[in-house]
C-alpha positions in Angstrom: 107.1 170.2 92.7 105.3 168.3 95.3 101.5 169.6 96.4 103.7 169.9 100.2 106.2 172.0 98.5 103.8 174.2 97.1 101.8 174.9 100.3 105.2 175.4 102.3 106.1 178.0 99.9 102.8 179.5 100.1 102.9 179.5 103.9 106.4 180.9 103.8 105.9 183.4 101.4 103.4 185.0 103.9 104.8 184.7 106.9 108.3 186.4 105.1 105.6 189.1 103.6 103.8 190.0 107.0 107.5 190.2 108.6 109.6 191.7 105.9 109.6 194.1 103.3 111.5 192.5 100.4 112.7 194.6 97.9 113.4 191.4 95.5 113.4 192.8 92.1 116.7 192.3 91.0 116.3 188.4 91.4 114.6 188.8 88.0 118.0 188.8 86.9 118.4 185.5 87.5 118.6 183.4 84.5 115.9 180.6 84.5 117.9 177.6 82.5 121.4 176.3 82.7 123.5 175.4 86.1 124.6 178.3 88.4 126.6 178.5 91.7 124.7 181.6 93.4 127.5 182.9 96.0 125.8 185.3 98.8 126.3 186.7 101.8 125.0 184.7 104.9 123.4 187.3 107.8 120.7 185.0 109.4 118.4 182.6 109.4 115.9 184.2 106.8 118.1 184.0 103.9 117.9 180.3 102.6 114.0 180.5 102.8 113.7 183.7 101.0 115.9 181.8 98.1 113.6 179.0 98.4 110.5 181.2 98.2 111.4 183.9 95.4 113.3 181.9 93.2 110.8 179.7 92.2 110.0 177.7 89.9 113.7 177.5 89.2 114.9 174.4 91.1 117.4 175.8 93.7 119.6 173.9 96.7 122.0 175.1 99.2 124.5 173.6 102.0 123.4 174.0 105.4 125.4 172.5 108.4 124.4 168.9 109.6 123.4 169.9 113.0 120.4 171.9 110.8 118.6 168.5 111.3 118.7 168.6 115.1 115.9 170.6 114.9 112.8 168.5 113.6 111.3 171.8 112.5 114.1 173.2 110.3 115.4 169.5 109.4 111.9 168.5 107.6 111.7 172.2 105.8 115.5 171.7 104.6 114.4 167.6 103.6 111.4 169.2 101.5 113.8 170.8 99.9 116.8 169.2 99.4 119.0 171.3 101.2 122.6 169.5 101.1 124.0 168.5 104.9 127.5 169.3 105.1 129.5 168.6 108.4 131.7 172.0 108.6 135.5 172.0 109.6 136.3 169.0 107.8 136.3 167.6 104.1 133.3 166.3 103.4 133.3 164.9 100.2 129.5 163.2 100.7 128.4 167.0 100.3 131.1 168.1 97.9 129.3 165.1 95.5 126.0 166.2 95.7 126.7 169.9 94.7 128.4 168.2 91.6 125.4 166.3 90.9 122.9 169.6 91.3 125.2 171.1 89.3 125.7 168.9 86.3 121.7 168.6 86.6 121.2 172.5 85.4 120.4 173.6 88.6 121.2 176.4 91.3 123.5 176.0 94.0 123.8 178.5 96.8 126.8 178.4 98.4 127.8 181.1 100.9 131.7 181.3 101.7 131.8 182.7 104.4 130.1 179.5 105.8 128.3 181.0 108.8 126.1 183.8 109.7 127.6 187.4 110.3 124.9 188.5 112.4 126.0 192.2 112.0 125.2 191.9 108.0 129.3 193.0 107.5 131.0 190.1 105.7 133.8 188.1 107.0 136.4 186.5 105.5 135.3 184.0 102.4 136.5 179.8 102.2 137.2 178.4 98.9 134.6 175.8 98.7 132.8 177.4 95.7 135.9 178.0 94.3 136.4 174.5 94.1 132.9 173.7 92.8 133.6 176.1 90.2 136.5 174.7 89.4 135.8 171.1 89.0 132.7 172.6 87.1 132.9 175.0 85.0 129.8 176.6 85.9 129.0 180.6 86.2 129.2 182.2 89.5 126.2 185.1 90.5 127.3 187.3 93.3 124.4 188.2 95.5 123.8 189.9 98.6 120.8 190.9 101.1 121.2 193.9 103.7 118.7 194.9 105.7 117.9 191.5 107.4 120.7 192.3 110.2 117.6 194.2 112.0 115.1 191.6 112.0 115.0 190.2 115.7 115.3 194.1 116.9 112.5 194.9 114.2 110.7 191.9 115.6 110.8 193.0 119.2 109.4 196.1 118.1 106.7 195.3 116.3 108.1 196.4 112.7 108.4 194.8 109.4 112.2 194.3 108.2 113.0 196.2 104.8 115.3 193.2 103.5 117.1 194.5 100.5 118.3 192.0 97.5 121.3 193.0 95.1 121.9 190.8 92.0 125.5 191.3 90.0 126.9 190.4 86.5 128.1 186.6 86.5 131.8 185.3 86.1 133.8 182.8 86.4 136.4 181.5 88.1 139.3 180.7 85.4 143.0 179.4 86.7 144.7 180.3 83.1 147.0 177.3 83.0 148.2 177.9 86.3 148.6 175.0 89.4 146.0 175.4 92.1 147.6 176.1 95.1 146.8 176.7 98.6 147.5 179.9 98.0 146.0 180.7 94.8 142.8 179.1 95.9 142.8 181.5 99.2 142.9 184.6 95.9 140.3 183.3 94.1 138.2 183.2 97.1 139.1 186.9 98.1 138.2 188.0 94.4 134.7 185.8 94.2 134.3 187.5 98.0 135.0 191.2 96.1 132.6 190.8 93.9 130.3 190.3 96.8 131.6 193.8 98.3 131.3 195.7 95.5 127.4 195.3 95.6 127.1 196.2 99.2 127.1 199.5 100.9 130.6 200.5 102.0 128.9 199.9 106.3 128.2 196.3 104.8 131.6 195.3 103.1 133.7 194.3 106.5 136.7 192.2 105.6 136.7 193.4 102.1 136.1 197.2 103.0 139.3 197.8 100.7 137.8 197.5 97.4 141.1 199.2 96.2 143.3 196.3 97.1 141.0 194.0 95.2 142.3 191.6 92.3 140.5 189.9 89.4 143.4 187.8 88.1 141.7 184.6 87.8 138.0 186.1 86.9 136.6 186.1 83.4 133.5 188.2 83.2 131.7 187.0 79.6 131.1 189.5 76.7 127.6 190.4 78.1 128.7 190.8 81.8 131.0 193.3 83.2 132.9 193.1 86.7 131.0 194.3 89.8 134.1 195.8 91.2 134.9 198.1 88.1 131.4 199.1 88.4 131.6 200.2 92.0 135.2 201.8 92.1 133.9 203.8 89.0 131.0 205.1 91.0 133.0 206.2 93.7 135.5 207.9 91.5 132.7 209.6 90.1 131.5 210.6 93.6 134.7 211.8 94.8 134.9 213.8 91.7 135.4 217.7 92.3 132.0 219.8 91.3 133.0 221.5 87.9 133.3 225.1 88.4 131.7 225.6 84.6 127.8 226.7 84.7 
């Protein structure tokens, strides 16, 4: 890491510190070797640099849309760091490349699916580009997902520090079983990577995939230490919804 990199971080990690409250323990979680497509929700503007900042030293890029650069600002932090300009709406395999090469490299790619901010913190419907990096990979998926950070330009306004909330899940990956990649089956991959993402969330937070009942894992395979982050959450609301035993 350059001596620039390190006194951006430092400089972010302050200003994130004096605006937020970031509950970022669960990142621990993240392993520190081996390549990794981190899928996450995308609320705003804050999440790539918190990434950037509390991730470290682990070596960790991200897309962000080409017009990024149009802003000297934001285009020399995302240059610093190697952030991957993709032009969205369109195939753009310049982009699709360079993920492969981060990847093959051992290191972390964030890729959110639903490929632009919320806003609102609810998610919206997922795209199947990590899907296809996954694919063409063979690399692990982490599902990941901040709440919290919704409130930040009210909580601005007001004078207040953001609580910004980070939730880490149990890896997987994506595994087609023999059968030919549709269309189709690509679009249920991504609604099952894009569950995963729910099942971490607070039921306000979940939007499209509110429905964790109509949820699939057909082409998931959680490894022998992980278990699926949608068993785990329909299991904790069966246990809520559970009846109070009348026994003493």
């Amino acid at each position: 890491m350059t001596w620039t990199q390190k006194l951006v971080l430092a400089i972010l990690r302050v200003l994130i510190n004096i605006l937020c409250q970031v509950d970022a323990g669960q990142l621990k979680k993240v392993p520190m070797h081996g390549p990794l497509i981190l899928v996450a929700n995308h609320v705003n503007f804050l999440d790539v640099p918190l990434l950037f900042v509390y991730l470290q030293p682990r070596r960790v890029t991200a897309f962000a849309k080409i017009e990024t650069w149009d802003n000297p600002i934001l285009g020399f932090l995302f240059t610093l760091f190697d952030a991957i300009p993709i032009r969205r709406g369109e195939a753009d395999t310049t982009a699709f490349r360079r993920a492969l090469a981060e990847l093959e490299a051992g290191h972390i790619l964030a890729v959110a699916p639903e490929g632009t901010r919320s806003r609102t913190g609810r998610l919206q419907r997922g795209r199947p580009g990590a899907v296809m990096l996954a694919l063409r990979t063979g690399a692990p998926l982490l599902p990941v997902v901040y709440y919290g950070g919704e409130n930040f330009s009210r909580n601005l306004s007001r004078l207040r520090r953001t609580d910004f909330h980070i939730v880490v899940g149990q890896p997987f990956y994506v595994d087609a079983h023999g059968v030919k990649v549709t269309r189709e089956v690509r679009w249920q991959m991504t609604d099952e990577v894009m569950y995963q993402l729910a099942a971490l969330l607070p039921p306000a937070y979940r939007g499209y995939y509110s429905n964790l009942s109509a949820a699939t894992e057909q082409y998931l395979r959680f490894p022998p230490d992980s278990e699926s982050n949608l068993r785990r959450a329909l299991a904790a609301i069966a246990m809520a919804n559970e009846p109070p035993s009348d026994h003493p």
